[in-house]
N, C-alpha and C positions, 0 to 999 in steps of 0.2 A: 389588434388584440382587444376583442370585449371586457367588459366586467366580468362576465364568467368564470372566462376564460384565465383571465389574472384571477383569481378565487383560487382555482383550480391549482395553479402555480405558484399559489401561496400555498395554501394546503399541501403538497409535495413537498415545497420545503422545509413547510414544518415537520412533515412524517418524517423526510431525511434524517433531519435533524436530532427528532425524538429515537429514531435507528441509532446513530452514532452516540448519542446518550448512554442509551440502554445495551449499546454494546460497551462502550466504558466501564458500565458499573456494575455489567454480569456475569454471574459465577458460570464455571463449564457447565448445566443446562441452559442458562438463558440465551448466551452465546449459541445452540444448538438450534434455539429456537429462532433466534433469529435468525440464522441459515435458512432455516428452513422457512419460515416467513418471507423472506424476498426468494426463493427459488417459486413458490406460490404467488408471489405477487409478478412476479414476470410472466408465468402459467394466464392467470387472470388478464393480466392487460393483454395479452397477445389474443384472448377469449373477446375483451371487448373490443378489439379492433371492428370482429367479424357481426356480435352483436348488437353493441351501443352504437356503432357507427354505419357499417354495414346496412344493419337488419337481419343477418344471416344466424339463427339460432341452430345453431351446432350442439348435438349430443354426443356427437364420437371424436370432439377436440383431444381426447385424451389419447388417438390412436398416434399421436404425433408429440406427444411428450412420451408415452413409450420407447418409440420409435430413434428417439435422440438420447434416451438412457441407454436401449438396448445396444445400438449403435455405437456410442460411446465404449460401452463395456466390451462388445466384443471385436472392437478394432485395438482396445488393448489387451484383451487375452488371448485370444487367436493369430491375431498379426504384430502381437506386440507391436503397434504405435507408439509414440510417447505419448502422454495423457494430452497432450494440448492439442496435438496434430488430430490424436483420436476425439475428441471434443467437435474443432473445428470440420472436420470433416461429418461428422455426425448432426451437426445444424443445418451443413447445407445436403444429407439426404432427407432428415423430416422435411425441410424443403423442397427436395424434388418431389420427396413422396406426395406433400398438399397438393404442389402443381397437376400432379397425375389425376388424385383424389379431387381437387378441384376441376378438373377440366369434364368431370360427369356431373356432378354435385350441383355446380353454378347455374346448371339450364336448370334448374325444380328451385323451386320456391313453396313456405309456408308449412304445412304439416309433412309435404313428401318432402322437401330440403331434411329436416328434421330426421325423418325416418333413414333416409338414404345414409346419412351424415353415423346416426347409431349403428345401422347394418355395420357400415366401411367398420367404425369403431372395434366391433364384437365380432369381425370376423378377424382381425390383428390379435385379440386376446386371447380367441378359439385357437390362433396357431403358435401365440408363444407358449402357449398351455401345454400344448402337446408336440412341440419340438423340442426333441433328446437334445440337439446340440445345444439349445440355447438352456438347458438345466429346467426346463418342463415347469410343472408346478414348483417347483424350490426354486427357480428363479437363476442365478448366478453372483457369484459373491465374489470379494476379493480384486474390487474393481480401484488400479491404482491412482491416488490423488494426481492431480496437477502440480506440476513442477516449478515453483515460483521461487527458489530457494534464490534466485541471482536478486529479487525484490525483498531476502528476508521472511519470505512468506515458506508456511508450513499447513495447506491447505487438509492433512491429518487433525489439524489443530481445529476445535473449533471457532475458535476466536477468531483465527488467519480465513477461515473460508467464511466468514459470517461475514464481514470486511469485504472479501473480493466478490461477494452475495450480492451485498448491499449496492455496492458499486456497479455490477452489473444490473442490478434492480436499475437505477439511476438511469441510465443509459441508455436500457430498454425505454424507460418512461421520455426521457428526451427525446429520440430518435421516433417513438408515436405520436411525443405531443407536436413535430416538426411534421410527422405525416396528417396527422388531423388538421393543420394548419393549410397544410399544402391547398393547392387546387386538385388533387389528388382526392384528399380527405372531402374536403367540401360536396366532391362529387359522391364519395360515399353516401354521404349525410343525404344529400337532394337525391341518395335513388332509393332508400334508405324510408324517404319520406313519400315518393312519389318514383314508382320507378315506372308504369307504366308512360307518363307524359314523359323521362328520358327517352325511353322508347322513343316516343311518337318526335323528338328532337332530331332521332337519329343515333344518338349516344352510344358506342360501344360498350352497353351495358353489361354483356358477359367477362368483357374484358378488366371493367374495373372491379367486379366481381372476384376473378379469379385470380389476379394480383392479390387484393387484399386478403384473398384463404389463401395464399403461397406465404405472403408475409406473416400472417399469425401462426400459420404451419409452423415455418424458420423460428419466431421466437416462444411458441411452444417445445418444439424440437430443442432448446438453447436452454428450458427448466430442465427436460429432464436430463440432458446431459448432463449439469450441474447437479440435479438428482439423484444420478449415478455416483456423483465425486463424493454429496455430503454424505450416502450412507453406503458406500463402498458395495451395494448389492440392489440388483435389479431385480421385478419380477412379474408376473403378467396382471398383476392388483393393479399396475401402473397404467397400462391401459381400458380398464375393465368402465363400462358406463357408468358406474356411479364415483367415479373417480372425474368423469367429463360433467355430472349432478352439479361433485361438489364445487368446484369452478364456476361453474353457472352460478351456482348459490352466492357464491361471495361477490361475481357483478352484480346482482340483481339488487344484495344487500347492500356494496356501496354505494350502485349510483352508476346507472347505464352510458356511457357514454362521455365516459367524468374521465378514465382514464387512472385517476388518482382516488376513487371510491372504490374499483378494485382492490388496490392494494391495501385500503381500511379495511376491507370486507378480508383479504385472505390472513391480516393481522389480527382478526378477530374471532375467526375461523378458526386456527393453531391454535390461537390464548385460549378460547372457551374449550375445546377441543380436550386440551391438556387439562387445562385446570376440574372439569364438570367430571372427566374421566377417572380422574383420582376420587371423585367426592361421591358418585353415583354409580351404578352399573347402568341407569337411567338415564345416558349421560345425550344421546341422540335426541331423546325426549325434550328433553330439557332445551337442547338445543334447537329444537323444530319449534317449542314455541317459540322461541326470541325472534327466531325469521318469520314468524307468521306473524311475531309483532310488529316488528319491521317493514312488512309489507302491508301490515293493513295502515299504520300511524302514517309512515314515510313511504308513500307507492314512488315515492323516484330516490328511494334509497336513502342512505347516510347522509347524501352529497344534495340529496335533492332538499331532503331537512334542513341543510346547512344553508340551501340556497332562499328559503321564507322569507327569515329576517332581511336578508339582503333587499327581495324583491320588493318585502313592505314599503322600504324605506326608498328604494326607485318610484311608487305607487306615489 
């Protein structure tokens, strides 16, 4: 493990940390937001798997956090599942779905990956728009929580689901920072940085390609299931392109490839979000400077700011 790398893993733990805090100490909105804070920060890292590590700049990530809400919802209204089975089951279709979606997507590279990536997106939004069964524009409502009652857990509550949020948040980030580490990850990185000399190696390039859009697929598909739990109602906003923007936005503004500047960027994202909304009708405004500050002060993000002092002091 590098210095970075330990940075990185300190920073996690801190954020863990400051999580469990501020769920201690907050009333039913705070608690709400945190929920919803780590169901975005799992969205995000599963985002920078494909971008900060990959290279694979996806606009239509968001067809697969849909995808595992919708999924979610109507394996329990339809098929009455139990909520866990209907969960579980619905992570690993956004999964299969990447795999399929991946297996066209991974031969393009650069502006056409990009476009290819939107299309897939916007043609999932176009059809949950206008499918009666799945509740069309209104979406579908009345999607039942998870059953954790043998844990004490009452995932209706927002306290209880900010908690098993969080934990999942966790988990997700361990289970990436284990992939990044891998000889897995490393190969991301080196094709990431130079993929045509993999090529010229021999490298099954497409292949570790489409691996890594099947894994961010599965834990994209794993927000919005979760998604579907925190606000009991699904709708086609969930896959629409600037829902896969704002994703973007918040790796770009932690810190590409940090893994853990995701989830600063999607806890800064909600906070400003909520707060600037109350205060302005301006509130997007307001918010596009800060990222254009962002980008111009920090071009490698939060994490990459963070990383100055460090490097000075390696110099």
């Amino acid at each position: 493990m590098n210095g970075g790398e330990r940075r990185q893993h300190i920073a996690a733990a801190l954020l863990f940390l400051a999580a469990l805090l501020a769920w201690r100490f907050s009333g039913y909105a705070g608690e709400d937001r945190l929920g919803e804070i780590a169901v975005w920060a799992i969205f995000a890292m599963s985002l920078d798997l494909l971008v900060g590590y990959a290279g694979m700049v996806s606009l239509g990530h968001a067809l697969f956090f849909g995808l595992g809400a919708y999924a979610t919802a109507s394996l329990a209204l339809f098929l009455k599942c139990p909520p866990s089975l209907a969960l579980l089951a619905a992570v690993a279709f956004a999964g299969a779905s990447a795999l399929v979606v991946g297996a066209v997507v991974v031969r393009l590279a650069g502006v056409f990956f990009i476009m290819i990536t939107l299309a897939f997106g916007q043609m999932g939004w176009a059809y949950f728009l206008r499918a009666r069964a799945f509740g069309g524009i209104g979406g579908m409502s009345r999607v039942a929580p998870l059953d954790l009652g043998r844990l004490g857990l009452d995932l209706a509550n927002p306290a209880d689901f900010a908690l098993v949020a969080i934990a999942a948040a966790a988990l997700a980030y361990l289970l990436l920072a284990l992939v990044a580490a891998s000889p897995f990850g490393r190969m991301l990185v080196a094709l990431h940085q130079n993929e045509p000399r993999a090529r010229a190696l021999g490298l099954p390039v497409q292949r570790y390609k489409l691996a890594a859009f099947a894994l961010a697929g599965t834990l994209a598909g794993l927000a919005g299931g979760l998604e579907a739990q925190r606000t009991g109602f699904v709708s086609p906003e969930l896959l629409v392109w600037t829902t896969s923007g704002e994703v973007l936005i918040m790796v770009i503004v932690g810190g590409l490839g940090t893994l853990v500047g995701p989830v600063a960027g999607a806890a800064i994202w909600v906070v400003l979000r909520h707060i600037l909304s109350d205060m302005t009708a301006y509130w997007m405004m307001a918010m596009g400077l800060f990222f254009v500050a962002v980008v111009l002060f920090a071009g490698g993000g939060l994490m990459g700011l963070a990383r100055r002092p460090a490097a000075a002091d390696d110099a």
